[in-house]
C-alpha positions in Angstrom: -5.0 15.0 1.3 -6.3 17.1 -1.5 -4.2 17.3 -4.6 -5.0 18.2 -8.6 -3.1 18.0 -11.7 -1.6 15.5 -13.3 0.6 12.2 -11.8 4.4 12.4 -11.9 5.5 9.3 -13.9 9.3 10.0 -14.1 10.9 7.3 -12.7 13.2 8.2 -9.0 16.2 10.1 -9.9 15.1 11.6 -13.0 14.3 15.1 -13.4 12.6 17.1 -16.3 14.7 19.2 -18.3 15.5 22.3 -17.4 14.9 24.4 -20.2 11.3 23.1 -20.8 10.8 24.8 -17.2 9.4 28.5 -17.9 11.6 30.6 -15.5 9.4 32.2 -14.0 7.4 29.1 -12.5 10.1 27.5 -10.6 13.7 28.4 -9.8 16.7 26.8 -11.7 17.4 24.8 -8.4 14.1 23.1 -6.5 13.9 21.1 -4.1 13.5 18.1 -6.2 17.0 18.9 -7.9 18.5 19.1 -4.7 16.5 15.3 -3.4 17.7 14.0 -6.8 20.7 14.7 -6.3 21.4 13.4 -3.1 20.1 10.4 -3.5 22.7 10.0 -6.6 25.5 11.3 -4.5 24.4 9.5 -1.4 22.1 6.3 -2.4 20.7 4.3 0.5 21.5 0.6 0.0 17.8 -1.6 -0.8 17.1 -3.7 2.4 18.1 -7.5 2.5 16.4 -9.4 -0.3 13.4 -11.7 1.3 13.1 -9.9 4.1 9.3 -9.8 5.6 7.3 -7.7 8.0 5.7 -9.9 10.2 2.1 -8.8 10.5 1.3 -10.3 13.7 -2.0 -11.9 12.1 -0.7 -16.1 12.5 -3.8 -17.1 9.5 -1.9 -14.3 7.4 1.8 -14.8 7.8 1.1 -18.4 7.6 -0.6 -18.4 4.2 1.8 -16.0 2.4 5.3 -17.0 3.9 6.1 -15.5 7.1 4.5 -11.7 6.4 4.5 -9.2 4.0 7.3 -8.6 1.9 9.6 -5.8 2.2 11.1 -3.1 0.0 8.1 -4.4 -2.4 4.1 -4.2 -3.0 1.8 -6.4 -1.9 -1.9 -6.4 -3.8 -4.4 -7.5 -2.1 -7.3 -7.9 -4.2 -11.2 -8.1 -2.8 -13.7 -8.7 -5.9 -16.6 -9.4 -3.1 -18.4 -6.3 -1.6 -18.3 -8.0 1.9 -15.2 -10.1 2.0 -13.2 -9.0 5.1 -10.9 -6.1 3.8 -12.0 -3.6 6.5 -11.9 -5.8 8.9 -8.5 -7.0 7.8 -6.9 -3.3 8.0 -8.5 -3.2 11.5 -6.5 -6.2 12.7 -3.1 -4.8 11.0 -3.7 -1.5 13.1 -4.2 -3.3 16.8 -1.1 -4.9 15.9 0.7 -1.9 15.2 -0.7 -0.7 18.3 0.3 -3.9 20.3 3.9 -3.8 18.5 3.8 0.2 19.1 4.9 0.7 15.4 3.5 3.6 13.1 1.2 2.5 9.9 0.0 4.8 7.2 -3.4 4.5 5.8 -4.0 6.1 2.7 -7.9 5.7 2.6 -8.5 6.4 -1.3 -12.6 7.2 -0.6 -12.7 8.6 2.9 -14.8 5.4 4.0 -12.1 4.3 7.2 -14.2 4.5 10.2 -12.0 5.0 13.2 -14.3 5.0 16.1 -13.8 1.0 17.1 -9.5 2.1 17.5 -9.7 3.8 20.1 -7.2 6.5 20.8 -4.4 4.5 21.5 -5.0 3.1 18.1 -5.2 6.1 16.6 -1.8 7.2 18.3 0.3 4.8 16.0 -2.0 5.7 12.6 -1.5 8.2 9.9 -4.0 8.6 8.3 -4.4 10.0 4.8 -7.6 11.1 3.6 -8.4 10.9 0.0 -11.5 11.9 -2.3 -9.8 10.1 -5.6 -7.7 7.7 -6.2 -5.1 9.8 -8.4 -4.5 12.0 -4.9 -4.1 8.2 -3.3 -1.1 7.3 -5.6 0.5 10.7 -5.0 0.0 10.4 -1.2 1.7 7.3 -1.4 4.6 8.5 -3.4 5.3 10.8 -0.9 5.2 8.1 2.3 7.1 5.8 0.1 10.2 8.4 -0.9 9.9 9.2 3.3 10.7 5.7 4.4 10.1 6.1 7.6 6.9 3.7 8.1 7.0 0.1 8.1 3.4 -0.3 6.0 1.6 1.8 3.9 -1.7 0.7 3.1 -3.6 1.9 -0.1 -7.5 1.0 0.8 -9.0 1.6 -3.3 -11.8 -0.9 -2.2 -14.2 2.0 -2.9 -12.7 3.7 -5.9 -14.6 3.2 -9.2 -13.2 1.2 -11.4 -13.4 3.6 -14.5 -11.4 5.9 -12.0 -8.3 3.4 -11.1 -8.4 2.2 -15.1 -6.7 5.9 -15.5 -4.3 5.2 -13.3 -0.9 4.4 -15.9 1.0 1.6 -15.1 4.0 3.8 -14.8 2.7 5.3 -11.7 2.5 1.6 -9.6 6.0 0.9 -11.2 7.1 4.1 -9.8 5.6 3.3 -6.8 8.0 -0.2 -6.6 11.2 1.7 -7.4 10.6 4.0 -4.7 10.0 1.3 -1.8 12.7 -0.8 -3.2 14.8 1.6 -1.1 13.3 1.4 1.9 12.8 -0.7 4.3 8.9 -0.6 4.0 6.2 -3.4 2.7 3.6 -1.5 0.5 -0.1 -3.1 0.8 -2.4 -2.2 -2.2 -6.3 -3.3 -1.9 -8.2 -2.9 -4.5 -11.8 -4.6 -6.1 -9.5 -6.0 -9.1 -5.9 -6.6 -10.5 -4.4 -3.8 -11.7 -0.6 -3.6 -10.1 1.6 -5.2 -12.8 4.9 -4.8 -10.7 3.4 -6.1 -7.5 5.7 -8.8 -5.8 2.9 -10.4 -4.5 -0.8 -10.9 -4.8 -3.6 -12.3 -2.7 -7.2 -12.7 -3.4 -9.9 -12.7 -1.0 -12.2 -15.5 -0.9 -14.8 -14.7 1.7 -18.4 -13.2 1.4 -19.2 -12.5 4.4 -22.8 -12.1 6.0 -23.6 -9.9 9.8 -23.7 -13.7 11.2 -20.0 -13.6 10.4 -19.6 -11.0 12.4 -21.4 -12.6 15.3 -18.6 -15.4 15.3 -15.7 -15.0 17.9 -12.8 -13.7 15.7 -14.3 -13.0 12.6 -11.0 -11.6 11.5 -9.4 -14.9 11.7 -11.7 -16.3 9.5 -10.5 -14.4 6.5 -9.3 -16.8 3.4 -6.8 -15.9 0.7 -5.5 -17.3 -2.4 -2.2 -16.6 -3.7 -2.1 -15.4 -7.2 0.9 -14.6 -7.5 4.4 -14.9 -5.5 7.9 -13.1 -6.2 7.1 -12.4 -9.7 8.5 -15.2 -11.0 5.6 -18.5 -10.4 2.2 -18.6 -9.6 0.3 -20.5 -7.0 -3.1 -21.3 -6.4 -3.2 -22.0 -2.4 -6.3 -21.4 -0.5 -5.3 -20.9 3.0 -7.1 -19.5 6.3 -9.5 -21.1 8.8 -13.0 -22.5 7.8 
């Protein structure tokens, strides 16, 4: 998904103002009045507080609670160059293929390779291909406000880091008042900390070698630390299988 200009950091339900629009750019009625104003005159009510989507990955749901939560973003940070993450968003996708559930990928450097899915993997996967991360963040703006899938991933493993220090914090708070209205959990990875308003954060621990790979399972031997849980406390649990 190839997109320029700069990120929209309004927050949801806000518009610009009509007479700094130059008339003959855009109408006096868009379609982004007409969204705004539906979901003022017709707001969908924010999904059960605590509720989690169960990933189907037992060393996972175990170490953060019972799955990832919803209506909120998840970061998953991976400051290692081989600690598991691809592997890990390979795992989530046979389960979405076992549960028969749709998961968007929004792969910020157009690294995701594909070819081990299968194409009955591939049949429950949208996926987003990005060149930056800026297009990234407005991809997921866009799955976010459409509520329809229950996880979006955000793989900025391979963005540079001077590129996702441009990226306002405006933009990932945006990015939580929009899934706070839907039913969706949000799962940022990235090489270092970045998302202020994310509910929760996990660390990956591993640095892995090809003999890791080698090993029955290798997905199952990810380990995580929590850095952070429901905004409110921090915990420093390692969890996963040695």
């Amino acid at each position: 998904m190839a997109t320029s200009g700069k990120i929209d950091d309004s927050l949801p339900g806000s518009s610009p103002s009509r007479a700094a629009r130059p008339s003959h750019l855009a109408p006096a009625g868009t379609i982004f009045d007409l969204r705004n104003l539906l979901a003022e005159r017709f707001p969908h009510p924010a999904p059960p507080a605590g509720t989690r989507l169960v990933t189907g990955l037992s060393f996972l749901d175990q170490a953060i609670g019972g799955g990832l939560p919803k209506s909120a973003i998840t970061e998953l940070i991976s400051p290692q160059i081989s600690a598991g993450s691809a592997s890990l968003i390979h795992g989530l996708l046979h389960i979405a293929e076992r549960d028969r559930y749709f998961l968007a990928l929004i792969d910020g450097a157009d690294s995701f390779d594909p070819q081990s899915l299968g194409n009955a993997g591939l049949s429950h996967l949208l996926w987003v291909r990005c060149r930056k991360a800026f297009d990234a963040i407005k991809a997921a703006d866009l799955l976010l406000r459409d509520g329809n899938f229950p996880l979006v991933v955000v793989d900025l493993i391979l963005n540079a880091s001077e590129e996702l220090r441009k990226i306002p914090q405006t933009s990932w708070y945006r990015l939580q008042r929009l899934v706070e209205t839907a039913p969706t959990a949000c799962l940022i990875l990235s090489r270092q900390s970045m998302v202020s308003s994310a509910q929760l954060k996990i660390v990956l621990e591993n640095s892995w070698t090809l003999e890791t790979f080698e090993t029955e399972d290798p997905v199952s031997r990810l380990c995580f630390r929590i850095q952070r849980a429901h905004l409110n406390r921090t915990e420093s649990v390692i969890a996963g299988a040695n």
